[in-house]
ZAMARGU-4260 file (C-alpha; in steps of 0.2 Angstrom, whole numbers, plus 5000, padded with zeros to 4 digits):
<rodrens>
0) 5991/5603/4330 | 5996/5587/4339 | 5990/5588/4361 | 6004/5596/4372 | 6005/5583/4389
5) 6015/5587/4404 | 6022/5570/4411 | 6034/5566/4426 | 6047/5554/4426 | 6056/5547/4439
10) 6074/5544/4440 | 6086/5531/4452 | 6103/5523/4449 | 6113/5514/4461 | 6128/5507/4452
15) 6144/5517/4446 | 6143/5537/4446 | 6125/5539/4450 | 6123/5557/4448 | 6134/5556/4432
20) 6121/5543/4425 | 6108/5551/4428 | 6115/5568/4423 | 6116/5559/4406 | 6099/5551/4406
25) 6092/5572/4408 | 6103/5576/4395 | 6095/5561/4383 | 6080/5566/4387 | 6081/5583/4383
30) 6088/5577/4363 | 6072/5567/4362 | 6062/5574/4347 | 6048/5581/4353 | 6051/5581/4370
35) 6055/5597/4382 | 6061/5596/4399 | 6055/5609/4412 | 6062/5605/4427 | 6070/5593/4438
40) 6068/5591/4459 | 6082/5589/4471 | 6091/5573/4469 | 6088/5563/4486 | 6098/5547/4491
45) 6086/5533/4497 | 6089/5514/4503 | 6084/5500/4490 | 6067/5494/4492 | 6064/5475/4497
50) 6079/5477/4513 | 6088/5472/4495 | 6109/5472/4499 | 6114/5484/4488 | 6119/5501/4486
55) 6110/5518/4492 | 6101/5527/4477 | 6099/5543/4471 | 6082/5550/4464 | 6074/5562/4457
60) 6060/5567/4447 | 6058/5579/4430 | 6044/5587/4421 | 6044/5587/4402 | 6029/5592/4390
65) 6029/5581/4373 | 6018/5578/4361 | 6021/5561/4358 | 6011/5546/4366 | 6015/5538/4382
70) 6019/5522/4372 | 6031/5532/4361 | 6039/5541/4375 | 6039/5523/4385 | 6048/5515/4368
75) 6062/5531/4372 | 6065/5530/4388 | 6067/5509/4386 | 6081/5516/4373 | 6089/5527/4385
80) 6091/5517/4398 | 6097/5500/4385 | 6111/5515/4380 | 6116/5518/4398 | 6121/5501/4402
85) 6104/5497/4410 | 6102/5477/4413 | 6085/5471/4415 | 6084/5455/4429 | 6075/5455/4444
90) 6065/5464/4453 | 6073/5481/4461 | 6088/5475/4457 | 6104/5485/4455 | 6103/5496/4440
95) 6115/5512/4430 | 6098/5523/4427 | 6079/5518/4428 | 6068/5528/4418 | 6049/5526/4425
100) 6034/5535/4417 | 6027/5540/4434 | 6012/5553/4427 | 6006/5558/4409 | 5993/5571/4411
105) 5977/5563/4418 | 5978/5548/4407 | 5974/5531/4415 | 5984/5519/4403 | 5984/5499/4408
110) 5993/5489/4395 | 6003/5473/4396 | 6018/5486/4391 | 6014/5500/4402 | 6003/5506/4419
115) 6001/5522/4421 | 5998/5533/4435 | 6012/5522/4440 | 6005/5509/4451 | 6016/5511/4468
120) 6022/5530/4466 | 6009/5534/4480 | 6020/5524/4494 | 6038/5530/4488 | 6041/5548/4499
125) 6056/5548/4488 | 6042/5548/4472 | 6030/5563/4482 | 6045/5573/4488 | 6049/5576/4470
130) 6031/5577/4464 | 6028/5590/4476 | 6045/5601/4475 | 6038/5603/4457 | 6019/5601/4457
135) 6011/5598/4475 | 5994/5604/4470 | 5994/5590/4458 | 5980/5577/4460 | 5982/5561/4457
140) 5970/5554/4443 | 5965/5538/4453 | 5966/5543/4469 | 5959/5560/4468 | 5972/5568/4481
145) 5986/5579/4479 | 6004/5575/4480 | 6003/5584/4496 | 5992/5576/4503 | 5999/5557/4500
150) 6015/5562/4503 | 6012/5567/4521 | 6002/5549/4523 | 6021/5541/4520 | 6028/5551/4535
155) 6047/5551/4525 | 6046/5532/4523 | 6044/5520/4508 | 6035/5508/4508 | 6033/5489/4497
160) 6015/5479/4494 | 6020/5462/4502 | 6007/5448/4496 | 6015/5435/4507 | 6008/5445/4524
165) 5992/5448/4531 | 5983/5465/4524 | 5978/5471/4540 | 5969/5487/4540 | 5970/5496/4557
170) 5958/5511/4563 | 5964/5521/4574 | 5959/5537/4587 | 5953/5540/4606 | 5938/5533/4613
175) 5922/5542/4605 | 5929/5546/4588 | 5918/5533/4579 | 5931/5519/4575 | 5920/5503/4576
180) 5907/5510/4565 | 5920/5515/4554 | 5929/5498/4555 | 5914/5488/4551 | 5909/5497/4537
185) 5926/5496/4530 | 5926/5478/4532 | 5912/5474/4525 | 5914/5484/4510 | 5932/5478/4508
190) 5926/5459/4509 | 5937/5458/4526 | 5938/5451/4542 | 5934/5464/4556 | 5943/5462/4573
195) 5933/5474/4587 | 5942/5478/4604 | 5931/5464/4618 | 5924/5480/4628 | 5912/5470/4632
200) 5920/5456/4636 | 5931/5463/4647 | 5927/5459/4667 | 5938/5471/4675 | 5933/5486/4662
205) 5918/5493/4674 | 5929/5492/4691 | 5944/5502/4681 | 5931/5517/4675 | 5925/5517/4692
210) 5940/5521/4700 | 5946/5504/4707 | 5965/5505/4704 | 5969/5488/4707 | 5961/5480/4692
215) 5968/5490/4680 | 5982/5479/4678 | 5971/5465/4675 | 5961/5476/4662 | 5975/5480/4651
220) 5982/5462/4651 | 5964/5456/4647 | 5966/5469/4630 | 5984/5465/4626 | 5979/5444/4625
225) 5963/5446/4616 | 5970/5459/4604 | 5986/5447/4604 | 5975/5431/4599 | 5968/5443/4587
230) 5981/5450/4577 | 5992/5434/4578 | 6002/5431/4565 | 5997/5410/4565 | 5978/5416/4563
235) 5979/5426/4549 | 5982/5422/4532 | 5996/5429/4521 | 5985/5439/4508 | 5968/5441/4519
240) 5961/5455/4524 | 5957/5463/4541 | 5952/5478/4547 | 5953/5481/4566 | 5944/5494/4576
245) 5962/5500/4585 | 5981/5500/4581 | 5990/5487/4592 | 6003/5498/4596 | 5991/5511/4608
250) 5992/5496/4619 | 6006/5507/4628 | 5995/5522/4627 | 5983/5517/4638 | 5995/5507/4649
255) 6007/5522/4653 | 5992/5531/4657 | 5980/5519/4669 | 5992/5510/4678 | 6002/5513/4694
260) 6021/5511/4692 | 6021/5496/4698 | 6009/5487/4687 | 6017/5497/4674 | 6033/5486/4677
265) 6024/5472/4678 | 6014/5475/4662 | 6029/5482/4651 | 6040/5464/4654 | 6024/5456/4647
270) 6021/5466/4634 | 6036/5464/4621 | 6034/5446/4621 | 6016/5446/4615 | 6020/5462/4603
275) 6032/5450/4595 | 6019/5439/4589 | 6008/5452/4580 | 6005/5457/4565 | 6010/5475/4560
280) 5996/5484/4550 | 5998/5488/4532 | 5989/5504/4532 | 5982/5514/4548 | 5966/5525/4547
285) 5968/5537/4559 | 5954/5546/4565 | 5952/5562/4572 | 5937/5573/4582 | 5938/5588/4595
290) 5938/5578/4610 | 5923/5590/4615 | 5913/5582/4601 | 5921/5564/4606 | 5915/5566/4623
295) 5898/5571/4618 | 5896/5554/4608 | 5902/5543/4621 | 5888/5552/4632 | 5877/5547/4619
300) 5881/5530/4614 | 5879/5529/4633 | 5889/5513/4638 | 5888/5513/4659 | 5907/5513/4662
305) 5911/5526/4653 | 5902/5539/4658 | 5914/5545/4671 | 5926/5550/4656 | 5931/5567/4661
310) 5938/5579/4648 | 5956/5580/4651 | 5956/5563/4650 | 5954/5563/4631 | 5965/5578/4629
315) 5978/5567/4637 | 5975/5554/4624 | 5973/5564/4610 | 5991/5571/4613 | 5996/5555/4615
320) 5989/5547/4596 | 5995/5563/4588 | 6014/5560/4598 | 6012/5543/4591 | 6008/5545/4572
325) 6020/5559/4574 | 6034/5548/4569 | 6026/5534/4564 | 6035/5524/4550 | 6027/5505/4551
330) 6016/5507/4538 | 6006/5524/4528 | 5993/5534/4538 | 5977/5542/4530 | 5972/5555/4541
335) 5953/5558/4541 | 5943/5572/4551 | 5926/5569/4557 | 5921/5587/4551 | 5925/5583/4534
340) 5923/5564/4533 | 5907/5555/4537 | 5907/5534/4538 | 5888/5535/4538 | 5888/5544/4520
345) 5889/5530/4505 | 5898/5542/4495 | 5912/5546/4509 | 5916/5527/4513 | 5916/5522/4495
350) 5929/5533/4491 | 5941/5528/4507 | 5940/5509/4502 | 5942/5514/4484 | 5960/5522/4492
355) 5961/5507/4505 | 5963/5493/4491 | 5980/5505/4483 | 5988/5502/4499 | 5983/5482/4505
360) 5992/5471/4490 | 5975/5463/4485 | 5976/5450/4469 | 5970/5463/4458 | 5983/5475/4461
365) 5996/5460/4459 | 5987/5455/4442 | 5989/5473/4436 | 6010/5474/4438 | 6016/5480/4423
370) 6031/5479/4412 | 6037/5494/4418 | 6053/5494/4428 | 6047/5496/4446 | 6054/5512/4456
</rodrens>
């Protein structure tokens, strides 16, 4: 008796009557011999990918069971679409109906023909939203999280691998939740470039943690250069890697928190003209700790100027990442807790860069694009 596989299929058009279309692609899914389909999610109109000028989509996703094989089903669903007026050109462009293959059961297919788990479904929120309306549990066979999980990551946003920017990696999370030993580790395993925050380098750092409020402007323009020279986008290379131990963008964080209104002023006309010249991370790493356990490693790590650190401090800046990430849409976010996530275990950081490299467009991940009409 020939294997039952359950496979989901994702579903756009943009041109004519899109619901119609793809109304008619469920409906010649359905007559394909043996092929059943279970269930479809919600249709959900979405913005072209690649800021392409074009109209809106809808999407959806449907589950079928079939006993054929993913080439033969790939071989239908090329005939559906050919039926439906589908005209292959260039990439995302316009199309009546666009059939993708998105999982088939846990099988790991790479062929000139046919990628499967389809390579990018895990930065389309469009994709996840379906996936988990019918099947959030579901694990992803590569990346060994559910559809839950990387749906959240994506915050509602979709998101394109650009080879022709930096692949900046950013960790992120308040002082004491272990970033730098993170970002280091991450570097190095990921054959990267690491950028670390110039604690040390920075003169007016003591006098700030010592209370002395009239260096603190001088102490947060000191951070935004450096990280500016840093993360400039005529220092780093389209396609190279970095991984930084903070996300530019808590620059106002800390700001809004240590200086008087007055430098605040000051600092915030200073401030968009060097965020203009940075480059936006690909992916974040957000780290996260009870600040009671963040305080009790900065005591033991035991830097001078940081000792005065008081508690309420860190609760202030913890509510300001989580207010942050909240809403955050530059790029995807992998959450990790210190509780369950250890950088210092081979096993844990092997599996994060494992994940990293889906979401930094490295040459392999280029070389694997398949034939497959991209989502």
């Amino acid at each position: 008796m020939a294997k039952v596989t359950f496979v989901y299929i994702g579903l756009g058009s943009n041109l004519g009557n899109r619901e119609d279309f793809i109304e008619k692609a469920l409906v010649m899914l359905k007559e394909i011999p043996k092929v059943t389909l279970m269930r479809t999610s919600t249709l959900i109109e979405t913005e072209p990918l690649g800021n392409a000028k074009q109209h809106k989509f809808l999407n959806t996703v449907a589950e079928v069971s079939t006993t054929l094989t993913a080439a033969e089903l790939h071989k239908q669903l090329i005939q559906i679409e050919a039926f439906l007026g589908r005209e292959r050109g260039a990439k995302w462009a316009p199309r009546t109906i666009d059939l993708d293959i998105l999982l088939f059961g846990d099988q790991l297919i790479n062929t000139p023909e046919l990628t499967i788990p389809h390579p990018q479904m895990h930065l389309r929120s469009f994709v996840l939203s379906g996936m988990c309306e019918l099947c959030f549990p579901l694990i992803h066979p590569v990346l060994n999280e559910t559809m839950e999980e990387m749906e959240s990551r994506l915050n509602g946003a979709d998101y394109v691998l650009k080879a022709d920017i930096p692949q900046v990696v950013s960790v992120g999370g308040i002082i004491g939740v272990g970033k730098t030993t993170l970002a280091e580790k991450l570097a190095k395993l990921l054959g990267g470039k690491l950028l670390l925050e110039s604690y040390d380098t920075n003169p007016y750092m003591p006098e700030v943690y010592a209370g002395k409020k009239e260096y603190a402007l001088d102490s947060q323009l000191y951070f935004l250069t450096t990280r500016t020279e840093q993360l400039n986008r005529d220092v780093l290379a389209a396609g190279q890697i970095a991984v930084s131990d903070y996300v530019f963008d808590k620059e106002l964080i800390y700001a809004r928190r240590l200086l008087d209104a007055r430098q605040l002023t000051l600092y915030e006309r200073t401030y968009p003209l060097l965020a203009s010249q940075v480059v936006s991370p690909v992916l974040v790493i957000y780290l996260q700790d009870s600040v009671q356990g963040c305080l009790e490693r900065i005591h033991r790590r035991n830097r001078p100027y940081e000792q005065k650190i008081e508690l309420s401090f860190l609760e202030s800046l913890d509510a300001d990442y989580r207010r942050l990430f909240e809403n955050w849409k530059i790029c995807p976010v992998i959450r990790k807790q210190v509780s369950k996530f250890d950088c210092t275990k081979d096993s844990d950081l092997q599996d994060l860069a494992n994940q990293v490299k889906y979401y930094v467009a490295s040459d392999s991940l280029i070389a694997n694009t398949h034939k497959q009409s991209k989502i």
